[in-house]
KOLVO-748946 format. One line per 8 residues: number of its first residue (from 1); their letters; for each residue x, y, z of C-alpha. Coordinates in nm, 2 decimals, padded with zeros to 4 digits, always signed. Each point is the difference from the previous one (the first is absolute). Last residue first. Layout:
NUM	A	X/Y/Z  ...
END
This chain:
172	XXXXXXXX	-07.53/+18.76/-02.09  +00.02/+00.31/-00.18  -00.23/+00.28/+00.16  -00.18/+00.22/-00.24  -00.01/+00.38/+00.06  -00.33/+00.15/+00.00  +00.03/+00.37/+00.00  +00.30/+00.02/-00.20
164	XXXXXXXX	-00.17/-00.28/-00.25  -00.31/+00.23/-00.04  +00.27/+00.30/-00.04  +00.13/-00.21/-00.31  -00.33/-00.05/-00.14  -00.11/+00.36/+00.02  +00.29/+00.12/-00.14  -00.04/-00.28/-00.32
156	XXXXXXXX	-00.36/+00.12/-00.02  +00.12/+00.37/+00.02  +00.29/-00.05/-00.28  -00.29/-00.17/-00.22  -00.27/+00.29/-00.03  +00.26/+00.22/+00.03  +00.04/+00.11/-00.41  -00.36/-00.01/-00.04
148	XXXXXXXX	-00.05/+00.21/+00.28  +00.22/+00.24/-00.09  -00.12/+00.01/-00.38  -00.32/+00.04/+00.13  +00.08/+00.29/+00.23  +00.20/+00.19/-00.26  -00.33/+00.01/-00.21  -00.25/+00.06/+00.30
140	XXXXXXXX	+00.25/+00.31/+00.05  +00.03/+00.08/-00.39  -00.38/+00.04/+00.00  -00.05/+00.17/+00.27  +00.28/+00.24/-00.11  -00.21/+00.02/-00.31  -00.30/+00.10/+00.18  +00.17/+00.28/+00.18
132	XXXXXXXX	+00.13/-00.11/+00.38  +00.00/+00.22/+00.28  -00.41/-00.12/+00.10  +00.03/-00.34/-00.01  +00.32/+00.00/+00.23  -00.02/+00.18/+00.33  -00.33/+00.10/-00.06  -00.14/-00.34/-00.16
124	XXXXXXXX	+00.20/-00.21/+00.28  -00.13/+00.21/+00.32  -00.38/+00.00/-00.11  +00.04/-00.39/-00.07  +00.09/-00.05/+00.37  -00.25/+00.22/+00.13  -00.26/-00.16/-00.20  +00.17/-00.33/+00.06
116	XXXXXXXX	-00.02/-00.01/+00.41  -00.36/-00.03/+00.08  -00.09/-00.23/-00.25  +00.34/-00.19/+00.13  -00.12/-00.03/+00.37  -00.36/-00.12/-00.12  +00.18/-00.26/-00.25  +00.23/-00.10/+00.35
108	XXXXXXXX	-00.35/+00.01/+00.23  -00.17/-00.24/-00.27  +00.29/-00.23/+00.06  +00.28/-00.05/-00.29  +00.07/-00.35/-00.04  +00.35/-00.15/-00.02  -00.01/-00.32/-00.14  +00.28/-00.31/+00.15
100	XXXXXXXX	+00.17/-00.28/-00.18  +00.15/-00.31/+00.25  -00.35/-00.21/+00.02  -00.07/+00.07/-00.41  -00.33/-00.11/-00.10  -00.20/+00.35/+00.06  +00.32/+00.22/+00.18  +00.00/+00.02/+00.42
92	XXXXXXXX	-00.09/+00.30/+00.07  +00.08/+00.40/+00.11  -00.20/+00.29/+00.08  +00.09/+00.36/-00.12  -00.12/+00.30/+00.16  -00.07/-00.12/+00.34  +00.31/+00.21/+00.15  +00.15/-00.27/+00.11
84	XXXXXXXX	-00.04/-00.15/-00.36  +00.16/+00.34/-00.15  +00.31/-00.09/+00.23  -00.01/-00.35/-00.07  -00.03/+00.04/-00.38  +00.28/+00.21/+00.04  +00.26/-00.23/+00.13  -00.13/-00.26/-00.25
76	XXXXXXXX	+00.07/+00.29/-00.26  +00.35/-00.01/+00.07  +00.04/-00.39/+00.05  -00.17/-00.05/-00.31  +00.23/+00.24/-00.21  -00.15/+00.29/-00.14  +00.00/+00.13/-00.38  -00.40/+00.08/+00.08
68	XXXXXXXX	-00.16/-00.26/-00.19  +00.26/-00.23/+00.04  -00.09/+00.01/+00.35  -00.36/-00.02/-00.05  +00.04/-00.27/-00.20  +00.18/-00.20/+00.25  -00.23/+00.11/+00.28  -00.30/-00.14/-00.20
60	XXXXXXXX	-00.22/+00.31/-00.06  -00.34/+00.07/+00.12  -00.22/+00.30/-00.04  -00.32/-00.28/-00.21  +00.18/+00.09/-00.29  +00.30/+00.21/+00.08  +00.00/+00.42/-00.06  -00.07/+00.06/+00.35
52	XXXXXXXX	+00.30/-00.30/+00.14  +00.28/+00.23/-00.20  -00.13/+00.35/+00.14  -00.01/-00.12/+00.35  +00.37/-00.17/-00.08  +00.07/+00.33/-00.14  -00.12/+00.20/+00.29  +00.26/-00.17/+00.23
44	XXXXXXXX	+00.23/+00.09/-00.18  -00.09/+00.35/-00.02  +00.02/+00.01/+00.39  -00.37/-00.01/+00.18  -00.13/+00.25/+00.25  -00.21/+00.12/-00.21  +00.06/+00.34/-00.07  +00.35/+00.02/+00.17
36	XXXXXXXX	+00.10/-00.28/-00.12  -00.14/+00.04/-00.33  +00.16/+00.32/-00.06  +00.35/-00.07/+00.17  +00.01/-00.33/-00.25  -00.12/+00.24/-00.33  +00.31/+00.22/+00.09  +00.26/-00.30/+00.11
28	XXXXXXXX	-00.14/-00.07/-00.38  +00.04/+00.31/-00.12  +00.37/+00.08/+00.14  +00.13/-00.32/-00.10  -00.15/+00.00/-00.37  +00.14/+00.39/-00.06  +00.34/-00.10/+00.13  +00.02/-00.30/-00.16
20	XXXXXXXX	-00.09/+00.15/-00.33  +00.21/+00.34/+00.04  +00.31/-00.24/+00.10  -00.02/-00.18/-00.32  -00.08/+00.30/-00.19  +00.37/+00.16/+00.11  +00.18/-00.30/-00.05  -00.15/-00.10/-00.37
12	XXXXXXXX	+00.10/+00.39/-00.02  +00.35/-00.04/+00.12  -00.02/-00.34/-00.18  -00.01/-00.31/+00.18  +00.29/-00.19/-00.02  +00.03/-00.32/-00.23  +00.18/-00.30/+00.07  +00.17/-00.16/-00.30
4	XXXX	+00.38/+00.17/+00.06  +00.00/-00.05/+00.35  -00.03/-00.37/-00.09  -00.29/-00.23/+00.05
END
């Protein structure tokens, strides 16, 4: 690429761009202070609880629940531990697969989350729901689709390459 293909942001591209991370940053350190504080969990943490709730039977293959949550495995292993210390996740072995493992969420993690999503939810309508007209809301779920779409891909490939950081291969 030379100088003359690459293309700058705008003064107003600029000025939006900073708006939106800005405004992102500051709710979600918001919506982490609010759940740690409320129920002792970080936001994170609440979206595993979240992820397991809404699986058939609460159970996830750590794989999936990775993807699930743009995490790599060695990130969310990390937390699985934690919330399994905790006894609100359990861990085992995979049906027919010795080196696959499920996460489970534990009747004290769903009783945890019950308790934490109405405070949770109360935070993200008034500090979102609640600003936006209907046809913001509909713009919003619009520009988030087309981000998603558009990352879909670049977060696998992420995720892959920070699997390999996390478990190097040794050449022989």
């Amino acid at each position: 690429m030379t100088d003359s293909d690459f293309r700058w942001l705008t003064e107003d591209e600029q000025r939006v761009w900073r708006s939106f991370m800005q405004a992102f940053n500051d709710f979600n350190a918001h919506l982490d202070r609010q759940l740690r504080q409320d129920s002792g969990i970080p936001v994170a943490y609440y979206e595993i609880l979240v992820m397991l709730s809404e699986a058939p039977g609460r159970r996830l293959r750590m794989g999936e629940l990775a993807e699930k949550l743009s995490s790599s495995r060695s990130r969310l292993s990390h937390a699985v531990t934690a919330l399994e210390k905790a006894g609100y996740v359990s861990r085992c072995a995979a049906d027919g697969d010795r080196r696959g493992q499920v996460a489970q969420l534990t009747q004290t993690g769903y009783s945890v989350l019950e308790a934490a999503a109405p405070g949770h939810v109360t935070e993200v309508r008034s500090n979102l729901f609640d600003l936006l007209t209907p046809e913001q809301l509909t713009a919003l779920g619009e520009i988030a689709a087309a981000m998603n779409g558009k990352m879909k891909g670049v977060c696998a490939q992420a995720r892959a390459e920070a699997e390999a950081e996390d478990c190097p291969t040794t050449v022989v």
